[in-house]
HTML snippet that shows the backbone in 3Dmol.js (N, CA, C, O; Angstrom):
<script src="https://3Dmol.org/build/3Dmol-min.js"></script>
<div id="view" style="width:600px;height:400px;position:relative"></div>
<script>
const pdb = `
ATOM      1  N   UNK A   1      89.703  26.046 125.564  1.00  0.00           N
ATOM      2  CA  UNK A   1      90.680  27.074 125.254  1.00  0.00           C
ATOM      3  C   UNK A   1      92.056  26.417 125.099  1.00  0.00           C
ATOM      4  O   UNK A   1      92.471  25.616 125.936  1.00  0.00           O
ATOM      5  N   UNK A   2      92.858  26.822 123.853  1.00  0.00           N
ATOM      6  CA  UNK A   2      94.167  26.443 124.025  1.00  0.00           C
ATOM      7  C   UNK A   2      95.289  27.029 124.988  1.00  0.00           C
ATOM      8  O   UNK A   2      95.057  28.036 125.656  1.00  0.00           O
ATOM      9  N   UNK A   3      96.430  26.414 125.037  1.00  0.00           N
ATOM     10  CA  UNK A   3      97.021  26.962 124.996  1.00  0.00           C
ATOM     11  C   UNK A   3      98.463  26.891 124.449  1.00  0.00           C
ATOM     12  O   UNK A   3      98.589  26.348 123.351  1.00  0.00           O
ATOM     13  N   UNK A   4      99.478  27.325 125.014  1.00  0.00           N
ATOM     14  CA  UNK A   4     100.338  27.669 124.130  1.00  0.00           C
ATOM     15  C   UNK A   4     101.008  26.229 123.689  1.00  0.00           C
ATOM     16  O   UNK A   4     101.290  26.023 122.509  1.00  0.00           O
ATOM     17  N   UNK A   5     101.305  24.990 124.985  1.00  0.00           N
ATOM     18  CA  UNK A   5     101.833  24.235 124.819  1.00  0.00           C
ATOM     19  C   UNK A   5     100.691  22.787 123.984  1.00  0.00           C
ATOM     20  O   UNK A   5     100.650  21.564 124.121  1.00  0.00           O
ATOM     21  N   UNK A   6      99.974  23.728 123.196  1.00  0.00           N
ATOM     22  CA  UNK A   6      98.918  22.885 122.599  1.00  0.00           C
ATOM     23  C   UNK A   6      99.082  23.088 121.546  1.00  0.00           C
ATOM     24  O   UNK A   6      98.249  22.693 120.730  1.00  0.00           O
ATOM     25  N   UNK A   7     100.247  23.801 121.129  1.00  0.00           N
ATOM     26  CA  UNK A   7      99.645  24.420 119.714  1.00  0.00           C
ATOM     27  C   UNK A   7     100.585  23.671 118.711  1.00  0.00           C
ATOM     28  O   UNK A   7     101.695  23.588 119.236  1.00  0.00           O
ATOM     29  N   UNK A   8     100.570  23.102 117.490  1.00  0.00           N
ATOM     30  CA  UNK A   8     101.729  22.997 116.266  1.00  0.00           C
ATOM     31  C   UNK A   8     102.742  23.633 116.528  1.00  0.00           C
ATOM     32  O   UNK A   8     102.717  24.776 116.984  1.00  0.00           O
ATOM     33  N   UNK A   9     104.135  22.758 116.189  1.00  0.00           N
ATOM     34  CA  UNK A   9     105.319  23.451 116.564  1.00  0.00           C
ATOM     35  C   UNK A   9     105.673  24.142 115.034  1.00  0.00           C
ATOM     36  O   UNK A   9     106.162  23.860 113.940  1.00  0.00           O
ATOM     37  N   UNK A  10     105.134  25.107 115.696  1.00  0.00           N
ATOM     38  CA  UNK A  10     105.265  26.362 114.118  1.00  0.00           C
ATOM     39  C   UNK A  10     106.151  27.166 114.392  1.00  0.00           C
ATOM     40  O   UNK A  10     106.845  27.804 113.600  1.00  0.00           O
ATOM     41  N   UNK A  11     106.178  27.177 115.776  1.00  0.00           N
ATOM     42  CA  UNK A  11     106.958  28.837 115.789  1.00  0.00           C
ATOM     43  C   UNK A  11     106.321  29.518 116.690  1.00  0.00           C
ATOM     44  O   UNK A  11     106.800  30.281 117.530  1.00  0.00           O
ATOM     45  N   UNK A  12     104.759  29.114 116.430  1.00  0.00           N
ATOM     46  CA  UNK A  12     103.764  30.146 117.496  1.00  0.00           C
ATOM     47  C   UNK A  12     103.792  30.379 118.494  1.00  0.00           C
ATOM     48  O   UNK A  12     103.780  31.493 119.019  1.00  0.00           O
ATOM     49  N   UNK A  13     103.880  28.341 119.428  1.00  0.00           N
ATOM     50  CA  UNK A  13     104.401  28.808 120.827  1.00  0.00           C
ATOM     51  C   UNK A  13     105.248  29.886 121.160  1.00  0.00           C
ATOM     52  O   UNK A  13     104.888  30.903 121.752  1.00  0.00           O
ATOM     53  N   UNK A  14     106.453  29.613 120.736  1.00  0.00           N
ATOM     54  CA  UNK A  14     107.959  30.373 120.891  1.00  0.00           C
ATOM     55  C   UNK A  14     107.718  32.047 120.934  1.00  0.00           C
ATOM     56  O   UNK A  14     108.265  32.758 121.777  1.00  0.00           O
ATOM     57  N   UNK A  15     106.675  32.635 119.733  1.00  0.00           N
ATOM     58  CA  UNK A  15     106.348  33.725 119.548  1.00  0.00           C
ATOM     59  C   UNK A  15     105.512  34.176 120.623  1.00  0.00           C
ATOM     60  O   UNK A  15     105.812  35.184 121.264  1.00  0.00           O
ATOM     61  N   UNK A  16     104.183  33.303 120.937  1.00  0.00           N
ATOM     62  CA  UNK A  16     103.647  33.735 121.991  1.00  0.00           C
ATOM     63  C   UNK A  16     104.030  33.948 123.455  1.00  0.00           C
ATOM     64  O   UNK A  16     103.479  34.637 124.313  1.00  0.00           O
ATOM     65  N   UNK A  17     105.241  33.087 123.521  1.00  0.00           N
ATOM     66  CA  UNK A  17     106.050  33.559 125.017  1.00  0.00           C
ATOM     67  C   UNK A  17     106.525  34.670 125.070  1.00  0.00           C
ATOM     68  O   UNK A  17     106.764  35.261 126.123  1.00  0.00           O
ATOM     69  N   UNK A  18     106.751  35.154 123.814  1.00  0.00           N
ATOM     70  CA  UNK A  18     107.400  36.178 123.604  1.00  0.00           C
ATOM     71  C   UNK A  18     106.853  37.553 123.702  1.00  0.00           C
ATOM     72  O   UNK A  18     107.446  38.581 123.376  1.00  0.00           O
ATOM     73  N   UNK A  19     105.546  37.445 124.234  1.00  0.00           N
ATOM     74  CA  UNK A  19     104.384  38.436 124.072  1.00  0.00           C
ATOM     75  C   UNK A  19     104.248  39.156 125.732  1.00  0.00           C
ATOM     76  O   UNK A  19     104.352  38.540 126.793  1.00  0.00           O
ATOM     77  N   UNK A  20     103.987  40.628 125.546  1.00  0.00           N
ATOM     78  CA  UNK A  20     104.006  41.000 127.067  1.00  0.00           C
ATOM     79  C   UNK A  20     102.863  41.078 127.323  1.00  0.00           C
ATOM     80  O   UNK A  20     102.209  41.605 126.423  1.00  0.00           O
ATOM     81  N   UNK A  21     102.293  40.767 128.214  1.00  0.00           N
ATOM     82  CA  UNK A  21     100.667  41.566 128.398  1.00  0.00           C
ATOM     83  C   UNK A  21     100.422  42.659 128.769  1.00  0.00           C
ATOM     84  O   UNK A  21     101.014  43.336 129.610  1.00  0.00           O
ATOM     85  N   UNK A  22      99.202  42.980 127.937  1.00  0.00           N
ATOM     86  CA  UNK A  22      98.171  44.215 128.408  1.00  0.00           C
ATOM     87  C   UNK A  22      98.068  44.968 129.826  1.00  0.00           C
ATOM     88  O   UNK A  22      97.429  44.551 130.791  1.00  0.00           O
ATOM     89  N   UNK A  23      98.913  46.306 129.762  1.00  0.00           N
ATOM     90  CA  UNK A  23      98.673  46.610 131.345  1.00  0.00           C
ATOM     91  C   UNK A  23      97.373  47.979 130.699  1.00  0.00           C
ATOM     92  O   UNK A  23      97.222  49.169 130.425  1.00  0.00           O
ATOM     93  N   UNK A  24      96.902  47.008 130.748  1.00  0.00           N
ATOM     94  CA  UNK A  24      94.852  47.635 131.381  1.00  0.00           C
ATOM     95  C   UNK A  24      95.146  48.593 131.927  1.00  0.00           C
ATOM     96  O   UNK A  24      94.610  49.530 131.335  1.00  0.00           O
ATOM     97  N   UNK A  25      96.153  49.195 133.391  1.00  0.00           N
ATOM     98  CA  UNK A  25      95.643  50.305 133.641  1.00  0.00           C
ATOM     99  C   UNK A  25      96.005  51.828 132.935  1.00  0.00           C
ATOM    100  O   UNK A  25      95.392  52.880 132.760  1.00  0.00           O
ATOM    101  N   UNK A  26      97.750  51.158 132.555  1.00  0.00           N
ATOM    102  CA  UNK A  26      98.614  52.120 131.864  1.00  0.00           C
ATOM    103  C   UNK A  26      97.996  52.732 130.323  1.00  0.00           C
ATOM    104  O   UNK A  26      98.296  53.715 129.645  1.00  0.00           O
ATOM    105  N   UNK A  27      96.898  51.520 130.143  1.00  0.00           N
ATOM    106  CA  UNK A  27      96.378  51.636 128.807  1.00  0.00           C
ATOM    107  C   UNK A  27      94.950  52.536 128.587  1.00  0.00           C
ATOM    108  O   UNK A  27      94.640  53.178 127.584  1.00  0.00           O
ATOM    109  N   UNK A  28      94.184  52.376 129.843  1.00  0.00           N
ATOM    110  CA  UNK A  28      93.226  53.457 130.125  1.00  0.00           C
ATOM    111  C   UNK A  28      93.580  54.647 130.514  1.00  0.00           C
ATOM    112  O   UNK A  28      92.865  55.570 130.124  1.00  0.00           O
ATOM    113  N   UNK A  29      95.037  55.049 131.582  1.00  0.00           N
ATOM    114  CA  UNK A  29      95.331  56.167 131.418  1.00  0.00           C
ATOM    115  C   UNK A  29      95.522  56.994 130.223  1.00  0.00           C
ATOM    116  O   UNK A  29      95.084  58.102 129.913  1.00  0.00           O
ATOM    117  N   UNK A  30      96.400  56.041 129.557  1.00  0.00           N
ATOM    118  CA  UNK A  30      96.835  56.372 127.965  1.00  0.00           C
ATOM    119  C   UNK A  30      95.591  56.851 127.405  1.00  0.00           C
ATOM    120  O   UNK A  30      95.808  57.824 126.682  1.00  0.00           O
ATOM    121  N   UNK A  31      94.596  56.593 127.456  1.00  0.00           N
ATOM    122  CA  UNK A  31      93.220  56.584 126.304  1.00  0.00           C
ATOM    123  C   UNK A  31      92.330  58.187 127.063  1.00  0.00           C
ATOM    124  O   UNK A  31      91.827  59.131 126.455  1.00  0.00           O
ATOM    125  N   UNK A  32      92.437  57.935 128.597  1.00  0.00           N
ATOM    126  CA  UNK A  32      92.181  59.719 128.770  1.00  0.00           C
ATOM    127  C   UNK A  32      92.643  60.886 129.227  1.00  0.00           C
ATOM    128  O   UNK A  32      92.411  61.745 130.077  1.00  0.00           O
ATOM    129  N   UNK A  33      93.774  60.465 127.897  1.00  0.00           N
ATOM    130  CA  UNK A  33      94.899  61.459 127.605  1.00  0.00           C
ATOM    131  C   UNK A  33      94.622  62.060 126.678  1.00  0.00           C
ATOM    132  O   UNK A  33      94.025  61.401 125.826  1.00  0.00           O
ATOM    133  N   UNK A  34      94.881  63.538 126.347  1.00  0.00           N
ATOM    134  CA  UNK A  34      94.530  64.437 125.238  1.00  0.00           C
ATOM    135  C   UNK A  34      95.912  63.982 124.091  1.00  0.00           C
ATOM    136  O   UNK A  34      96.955  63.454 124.478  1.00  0.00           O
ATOM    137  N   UNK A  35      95.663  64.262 122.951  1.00  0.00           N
ATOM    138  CA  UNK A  35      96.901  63.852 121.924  1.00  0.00           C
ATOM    139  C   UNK A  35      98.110  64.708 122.754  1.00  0.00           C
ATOM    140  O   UNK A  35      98.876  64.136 123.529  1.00  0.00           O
ATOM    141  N   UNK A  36      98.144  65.614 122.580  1.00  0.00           N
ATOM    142  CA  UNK A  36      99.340  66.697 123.212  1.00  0.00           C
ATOM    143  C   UNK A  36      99.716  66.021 124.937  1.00  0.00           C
ATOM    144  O   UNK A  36     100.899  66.132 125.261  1.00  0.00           O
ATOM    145  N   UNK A  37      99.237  65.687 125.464  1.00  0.00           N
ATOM    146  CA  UNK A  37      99.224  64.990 126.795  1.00  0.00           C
ATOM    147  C   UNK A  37      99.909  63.911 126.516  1.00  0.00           C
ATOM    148  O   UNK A  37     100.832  63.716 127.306  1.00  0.00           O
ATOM    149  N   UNK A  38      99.792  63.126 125.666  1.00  0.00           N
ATOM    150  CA  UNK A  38     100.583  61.665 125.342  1.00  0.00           C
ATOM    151  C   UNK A  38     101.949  62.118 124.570  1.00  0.00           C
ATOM    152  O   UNK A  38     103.004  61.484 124.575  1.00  0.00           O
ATOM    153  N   UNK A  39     101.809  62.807 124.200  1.00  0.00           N
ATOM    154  CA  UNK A  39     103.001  63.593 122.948  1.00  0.00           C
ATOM    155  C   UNK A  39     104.294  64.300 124.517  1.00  0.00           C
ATOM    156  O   UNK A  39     105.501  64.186 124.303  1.00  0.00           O
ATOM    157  N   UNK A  40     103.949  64.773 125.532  1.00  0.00           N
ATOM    158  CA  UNK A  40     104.617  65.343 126.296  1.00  0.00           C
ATOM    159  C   UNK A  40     104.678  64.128 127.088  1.00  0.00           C
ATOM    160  O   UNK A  40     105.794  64.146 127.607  1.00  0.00           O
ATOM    161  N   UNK A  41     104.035  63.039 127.466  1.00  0.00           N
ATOM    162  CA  UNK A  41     104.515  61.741 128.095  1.00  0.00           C
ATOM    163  C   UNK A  41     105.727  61.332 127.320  1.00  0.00           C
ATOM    164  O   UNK A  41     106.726  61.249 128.034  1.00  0.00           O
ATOM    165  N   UNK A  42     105.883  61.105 126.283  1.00  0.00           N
ATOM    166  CA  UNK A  42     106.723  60.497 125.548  1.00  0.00           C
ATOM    167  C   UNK A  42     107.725  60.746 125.382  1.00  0.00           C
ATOM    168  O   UNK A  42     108.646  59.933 125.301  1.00  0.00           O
ATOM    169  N   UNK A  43     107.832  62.255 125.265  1.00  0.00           N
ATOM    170  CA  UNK A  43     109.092  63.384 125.078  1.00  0.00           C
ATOM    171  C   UNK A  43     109.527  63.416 126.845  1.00  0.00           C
ATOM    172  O   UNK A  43     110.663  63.748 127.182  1.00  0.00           O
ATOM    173  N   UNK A  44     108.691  63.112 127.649  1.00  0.00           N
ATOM    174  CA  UNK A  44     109.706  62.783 129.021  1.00  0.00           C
ATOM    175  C   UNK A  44     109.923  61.914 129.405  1.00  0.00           C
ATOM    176  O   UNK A  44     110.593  62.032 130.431  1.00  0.00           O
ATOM    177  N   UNK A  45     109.555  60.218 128.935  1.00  0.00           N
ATOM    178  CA  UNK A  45     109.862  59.151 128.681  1.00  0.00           C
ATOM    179  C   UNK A  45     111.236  58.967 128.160  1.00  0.00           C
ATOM    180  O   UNK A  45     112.141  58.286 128.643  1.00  0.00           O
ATOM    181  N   UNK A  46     111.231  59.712 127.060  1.00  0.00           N
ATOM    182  CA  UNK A  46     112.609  59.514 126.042  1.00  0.00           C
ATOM    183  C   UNK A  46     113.944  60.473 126.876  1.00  0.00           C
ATOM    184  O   UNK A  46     115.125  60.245 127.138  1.00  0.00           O
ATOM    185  N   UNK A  47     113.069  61.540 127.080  1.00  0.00           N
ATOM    186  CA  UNK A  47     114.463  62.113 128.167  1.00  0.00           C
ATOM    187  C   UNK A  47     115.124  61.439 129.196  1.00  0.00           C
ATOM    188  O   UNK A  47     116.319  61.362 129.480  1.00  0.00           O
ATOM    189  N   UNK A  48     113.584  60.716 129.967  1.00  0.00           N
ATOM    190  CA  UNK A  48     114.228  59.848 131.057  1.00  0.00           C
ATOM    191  C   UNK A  48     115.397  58.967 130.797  1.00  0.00           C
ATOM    192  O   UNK A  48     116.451  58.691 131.370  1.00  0.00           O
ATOM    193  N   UNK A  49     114.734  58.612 129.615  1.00  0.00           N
ATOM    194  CA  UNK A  49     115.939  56.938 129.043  1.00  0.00           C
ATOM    195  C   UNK A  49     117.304  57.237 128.960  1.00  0.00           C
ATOM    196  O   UNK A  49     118.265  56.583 129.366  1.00  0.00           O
ATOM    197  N   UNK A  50     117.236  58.888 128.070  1.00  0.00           N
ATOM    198  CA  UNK A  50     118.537  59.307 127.930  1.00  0.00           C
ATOM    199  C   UNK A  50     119.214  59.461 129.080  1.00  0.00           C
ATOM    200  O   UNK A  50     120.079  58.679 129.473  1.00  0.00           O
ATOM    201  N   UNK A  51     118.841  60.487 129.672  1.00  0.00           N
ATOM    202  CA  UNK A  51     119.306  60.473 131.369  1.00  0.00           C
ATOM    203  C   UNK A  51     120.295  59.275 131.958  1.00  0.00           C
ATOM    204  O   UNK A  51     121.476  59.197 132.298  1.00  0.00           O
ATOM    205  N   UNK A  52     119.372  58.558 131.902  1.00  0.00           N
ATOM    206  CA  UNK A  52     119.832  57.385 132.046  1.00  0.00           C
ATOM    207  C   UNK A  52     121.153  56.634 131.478  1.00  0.00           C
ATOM    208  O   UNK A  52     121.943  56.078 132.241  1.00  0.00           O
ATOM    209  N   UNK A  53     121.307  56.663 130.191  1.00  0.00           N
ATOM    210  CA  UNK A  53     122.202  56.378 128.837  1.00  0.00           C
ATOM    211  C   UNK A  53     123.659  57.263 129.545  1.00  0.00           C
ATOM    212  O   UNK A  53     124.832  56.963 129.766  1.00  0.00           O
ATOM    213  N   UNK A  54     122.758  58.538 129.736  1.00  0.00           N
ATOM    214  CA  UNK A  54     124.040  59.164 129.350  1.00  0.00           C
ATOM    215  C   UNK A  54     124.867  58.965 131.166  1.00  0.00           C
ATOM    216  O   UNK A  54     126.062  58.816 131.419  1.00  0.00           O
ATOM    217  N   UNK A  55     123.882  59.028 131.974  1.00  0.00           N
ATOM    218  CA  UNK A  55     124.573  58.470 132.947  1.00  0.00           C
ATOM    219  C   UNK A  55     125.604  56.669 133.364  1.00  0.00           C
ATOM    220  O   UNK A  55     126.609  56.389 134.017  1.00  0.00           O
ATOM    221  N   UNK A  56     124.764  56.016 132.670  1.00  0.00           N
ATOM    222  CA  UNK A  56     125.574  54.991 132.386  1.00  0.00           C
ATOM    223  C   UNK A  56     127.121  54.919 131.897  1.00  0.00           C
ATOM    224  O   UNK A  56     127.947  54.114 132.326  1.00  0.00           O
ATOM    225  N   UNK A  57     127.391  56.081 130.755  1.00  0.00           N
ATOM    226  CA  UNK A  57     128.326  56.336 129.824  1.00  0.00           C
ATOM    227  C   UNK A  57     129.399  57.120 130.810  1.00  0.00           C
ATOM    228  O   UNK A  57     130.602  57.143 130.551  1.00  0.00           O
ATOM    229  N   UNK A  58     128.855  57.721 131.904  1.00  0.00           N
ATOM    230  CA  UNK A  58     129.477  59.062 132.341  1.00  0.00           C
ATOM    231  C   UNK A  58     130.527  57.624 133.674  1.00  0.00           C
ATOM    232  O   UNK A  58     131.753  57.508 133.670  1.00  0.00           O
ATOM    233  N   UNK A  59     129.663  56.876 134.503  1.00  0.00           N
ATOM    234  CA  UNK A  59     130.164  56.010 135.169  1.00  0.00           C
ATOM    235  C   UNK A  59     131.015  55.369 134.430  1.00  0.00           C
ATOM    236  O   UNK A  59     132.196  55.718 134.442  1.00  0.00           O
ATOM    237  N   UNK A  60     130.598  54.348 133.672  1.00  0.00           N
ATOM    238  CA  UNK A  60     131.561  53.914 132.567  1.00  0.00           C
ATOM    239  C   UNK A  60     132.752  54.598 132.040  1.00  0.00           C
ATOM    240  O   UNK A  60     133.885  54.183 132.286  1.00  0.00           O
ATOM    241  N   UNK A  61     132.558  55.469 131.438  1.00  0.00           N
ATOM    242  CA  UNK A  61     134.184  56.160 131.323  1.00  0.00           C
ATOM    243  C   UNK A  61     134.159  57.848 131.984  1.00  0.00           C
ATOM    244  O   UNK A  61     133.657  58.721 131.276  1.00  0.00           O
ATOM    245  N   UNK A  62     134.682  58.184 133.244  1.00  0.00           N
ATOM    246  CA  UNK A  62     134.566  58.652 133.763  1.00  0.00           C
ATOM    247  C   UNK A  62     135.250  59.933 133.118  1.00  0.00           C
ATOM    248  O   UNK A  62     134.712  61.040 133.077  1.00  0.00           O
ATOM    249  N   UNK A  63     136.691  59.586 132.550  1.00  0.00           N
ATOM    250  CA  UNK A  63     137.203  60.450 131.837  1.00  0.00           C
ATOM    251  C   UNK A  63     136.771  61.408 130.308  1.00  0.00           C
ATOM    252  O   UNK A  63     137.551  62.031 129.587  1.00  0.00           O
ATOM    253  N   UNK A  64     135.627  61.286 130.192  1.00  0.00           N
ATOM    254  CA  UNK A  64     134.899  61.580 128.507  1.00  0.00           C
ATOM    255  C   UNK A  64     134.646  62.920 129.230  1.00  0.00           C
ATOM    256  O   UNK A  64     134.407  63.042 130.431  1.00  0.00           O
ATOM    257  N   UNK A  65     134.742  63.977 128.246  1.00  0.00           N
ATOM    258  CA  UNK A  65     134.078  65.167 128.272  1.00  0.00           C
ATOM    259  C   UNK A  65     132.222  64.852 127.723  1.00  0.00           C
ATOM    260  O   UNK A  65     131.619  63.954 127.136  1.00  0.00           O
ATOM    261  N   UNK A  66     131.932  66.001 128.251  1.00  0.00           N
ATOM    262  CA  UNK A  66     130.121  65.598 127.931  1.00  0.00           C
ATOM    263  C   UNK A  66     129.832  65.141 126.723  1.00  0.00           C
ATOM    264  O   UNK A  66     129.128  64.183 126.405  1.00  0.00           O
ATOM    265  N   UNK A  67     130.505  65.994 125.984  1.00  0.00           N
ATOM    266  CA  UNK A  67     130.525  65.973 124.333  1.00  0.00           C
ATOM    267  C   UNK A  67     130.889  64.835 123.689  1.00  0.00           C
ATOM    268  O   UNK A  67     130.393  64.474 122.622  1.00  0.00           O
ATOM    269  N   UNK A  68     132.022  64.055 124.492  1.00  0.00           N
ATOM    270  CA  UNK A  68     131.963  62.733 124.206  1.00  0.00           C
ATOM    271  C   UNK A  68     131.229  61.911 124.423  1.00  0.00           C
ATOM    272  O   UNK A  68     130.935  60.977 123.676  1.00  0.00           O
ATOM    273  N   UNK A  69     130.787  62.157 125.576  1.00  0.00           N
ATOM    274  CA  UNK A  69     129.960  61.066 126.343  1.00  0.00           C
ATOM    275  C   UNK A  69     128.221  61.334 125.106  1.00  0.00           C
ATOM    276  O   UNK A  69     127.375  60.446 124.994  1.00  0.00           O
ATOM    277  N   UNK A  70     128.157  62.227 124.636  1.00  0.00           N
ATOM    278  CA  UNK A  70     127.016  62.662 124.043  1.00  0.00           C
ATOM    279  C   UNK A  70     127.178  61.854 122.274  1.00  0.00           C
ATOM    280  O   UNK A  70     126.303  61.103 121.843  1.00  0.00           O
ATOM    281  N   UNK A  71     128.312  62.176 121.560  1.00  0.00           N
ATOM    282  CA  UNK A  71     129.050  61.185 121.172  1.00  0.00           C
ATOM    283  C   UNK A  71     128.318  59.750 120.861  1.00  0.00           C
ATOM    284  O   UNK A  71     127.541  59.267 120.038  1.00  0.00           O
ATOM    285  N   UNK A  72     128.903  59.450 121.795  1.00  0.00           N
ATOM    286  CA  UNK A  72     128.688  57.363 122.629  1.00  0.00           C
ATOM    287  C   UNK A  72     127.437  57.523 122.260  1.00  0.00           C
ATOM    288  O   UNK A  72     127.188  57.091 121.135  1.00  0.00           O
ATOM    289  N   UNK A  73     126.427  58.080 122.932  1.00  0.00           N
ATOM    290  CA  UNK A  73     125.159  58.132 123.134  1.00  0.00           C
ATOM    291  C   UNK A  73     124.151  58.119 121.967  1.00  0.00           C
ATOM    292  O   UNK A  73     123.046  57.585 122.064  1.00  0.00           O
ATOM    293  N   UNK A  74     124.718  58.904 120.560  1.00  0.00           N
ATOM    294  CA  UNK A  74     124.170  58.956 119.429  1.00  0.00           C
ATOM    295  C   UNK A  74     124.803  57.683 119.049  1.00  0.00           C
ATOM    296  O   UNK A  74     123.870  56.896 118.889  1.00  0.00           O
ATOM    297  N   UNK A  75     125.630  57.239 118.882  1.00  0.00           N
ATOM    298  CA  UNK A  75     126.173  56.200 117.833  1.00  0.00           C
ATOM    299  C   UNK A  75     125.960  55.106 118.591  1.00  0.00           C
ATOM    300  O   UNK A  75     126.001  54.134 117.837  1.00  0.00           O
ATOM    301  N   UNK A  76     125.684  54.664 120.062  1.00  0.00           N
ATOM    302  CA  UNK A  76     124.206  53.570 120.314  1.00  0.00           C
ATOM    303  C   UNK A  76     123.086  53.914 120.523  1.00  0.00           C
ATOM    304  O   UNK A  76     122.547  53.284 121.432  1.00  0.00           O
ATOM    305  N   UNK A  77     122.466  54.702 120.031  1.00  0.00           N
ATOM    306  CA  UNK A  77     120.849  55.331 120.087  1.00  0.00           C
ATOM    307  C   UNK A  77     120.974  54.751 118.417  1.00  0.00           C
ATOM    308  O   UNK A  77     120.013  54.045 118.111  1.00  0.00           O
ATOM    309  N   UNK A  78     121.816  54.909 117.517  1.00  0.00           N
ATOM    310  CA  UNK A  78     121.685  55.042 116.086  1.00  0.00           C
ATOM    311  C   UNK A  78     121.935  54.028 115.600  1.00  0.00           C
ATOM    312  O   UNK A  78     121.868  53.867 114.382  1.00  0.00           O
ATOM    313  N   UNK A  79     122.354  52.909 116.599  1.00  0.00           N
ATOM    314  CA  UNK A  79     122.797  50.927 115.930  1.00  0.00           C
ATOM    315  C   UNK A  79     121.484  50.957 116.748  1.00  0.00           C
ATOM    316  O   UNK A  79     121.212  50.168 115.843  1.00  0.00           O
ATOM    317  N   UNK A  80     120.480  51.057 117.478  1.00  0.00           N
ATOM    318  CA  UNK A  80     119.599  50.280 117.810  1.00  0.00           C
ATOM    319  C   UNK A  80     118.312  50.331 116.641  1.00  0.00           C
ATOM    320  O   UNK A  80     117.715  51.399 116.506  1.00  0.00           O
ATOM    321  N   UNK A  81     117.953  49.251 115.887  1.00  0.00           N
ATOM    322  CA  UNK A  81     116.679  49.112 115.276  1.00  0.00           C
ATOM    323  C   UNK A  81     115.984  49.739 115.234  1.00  0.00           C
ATOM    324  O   UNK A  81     115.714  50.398 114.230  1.00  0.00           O
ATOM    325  N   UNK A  82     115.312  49.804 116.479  1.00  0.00           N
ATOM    326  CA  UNK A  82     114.198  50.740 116.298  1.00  0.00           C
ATOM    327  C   UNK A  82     114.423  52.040 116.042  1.00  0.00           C
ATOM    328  O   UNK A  82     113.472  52.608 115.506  1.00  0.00           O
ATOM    329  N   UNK A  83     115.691  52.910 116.323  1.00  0.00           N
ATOM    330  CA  UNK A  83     115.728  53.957 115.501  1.00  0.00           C
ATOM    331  C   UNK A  83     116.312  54.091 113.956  1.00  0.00           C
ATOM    332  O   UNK A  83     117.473  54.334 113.629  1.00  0.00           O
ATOM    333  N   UNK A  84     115.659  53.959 113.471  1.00  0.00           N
ATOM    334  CA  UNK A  84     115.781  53.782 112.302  1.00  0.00           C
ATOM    335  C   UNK A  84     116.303  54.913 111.536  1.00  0.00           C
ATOM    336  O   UNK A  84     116.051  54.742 110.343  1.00  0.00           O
ATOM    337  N   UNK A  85     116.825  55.816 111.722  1.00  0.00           N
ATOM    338  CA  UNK A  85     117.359  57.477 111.011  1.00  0.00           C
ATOM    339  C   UNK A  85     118.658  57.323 111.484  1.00  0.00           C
ATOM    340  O   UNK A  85     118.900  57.547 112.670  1.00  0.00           O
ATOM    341  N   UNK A  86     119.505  56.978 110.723  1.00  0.00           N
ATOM    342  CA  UNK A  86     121.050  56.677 110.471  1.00  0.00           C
ATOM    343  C   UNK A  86     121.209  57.762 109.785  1.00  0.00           C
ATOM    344  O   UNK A  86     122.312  58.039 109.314  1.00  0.00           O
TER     345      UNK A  86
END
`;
const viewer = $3Dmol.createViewer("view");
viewer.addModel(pdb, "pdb");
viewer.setStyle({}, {cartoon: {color: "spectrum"}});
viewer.zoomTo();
viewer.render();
</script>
């Protein structure tokens, strides 16, 4: 079996460090989950994060009305990549 520090300096190593592993259990929960069951994980996943965001923002500048602070929150939710709907 290889491994990583075996391989052609392509790039691959570098990429493969870069790799998270498989959590097996999070991934079998995931699988006997109904579609709508994973769909409401996600949508309280994403709330959590915000929560989070927007609490960060609220410490950070203490003085922002919500609306600002809500503001902040879209226009770095909307530079990050992965959301892609600018």
């Amino acid at each position: 079996m290889a491994t990583t520090s075996n391989l052609p300096s392509t790039g691959v190593s570098s990429e493969l460090d870069n790799l998270e592993t498989v959590d097996w259990q999070q991934l079998y929960l995931m699988a006997k989950m109904t579609p709508n069951q994973r769909m409401l994980a996600m949508a309280q996943t994403s709330a959590f994060a915000r929560s989070i965001l927007r609490g960060a923002f609220r410490r950070r500048f203490p003085n922002l009305t919500m609306s600002e602070v809500n503001m902040l929150m879209m226009r770095y939710i909307s530079a990050v990549p992965e959301y892609p709907y600018e």
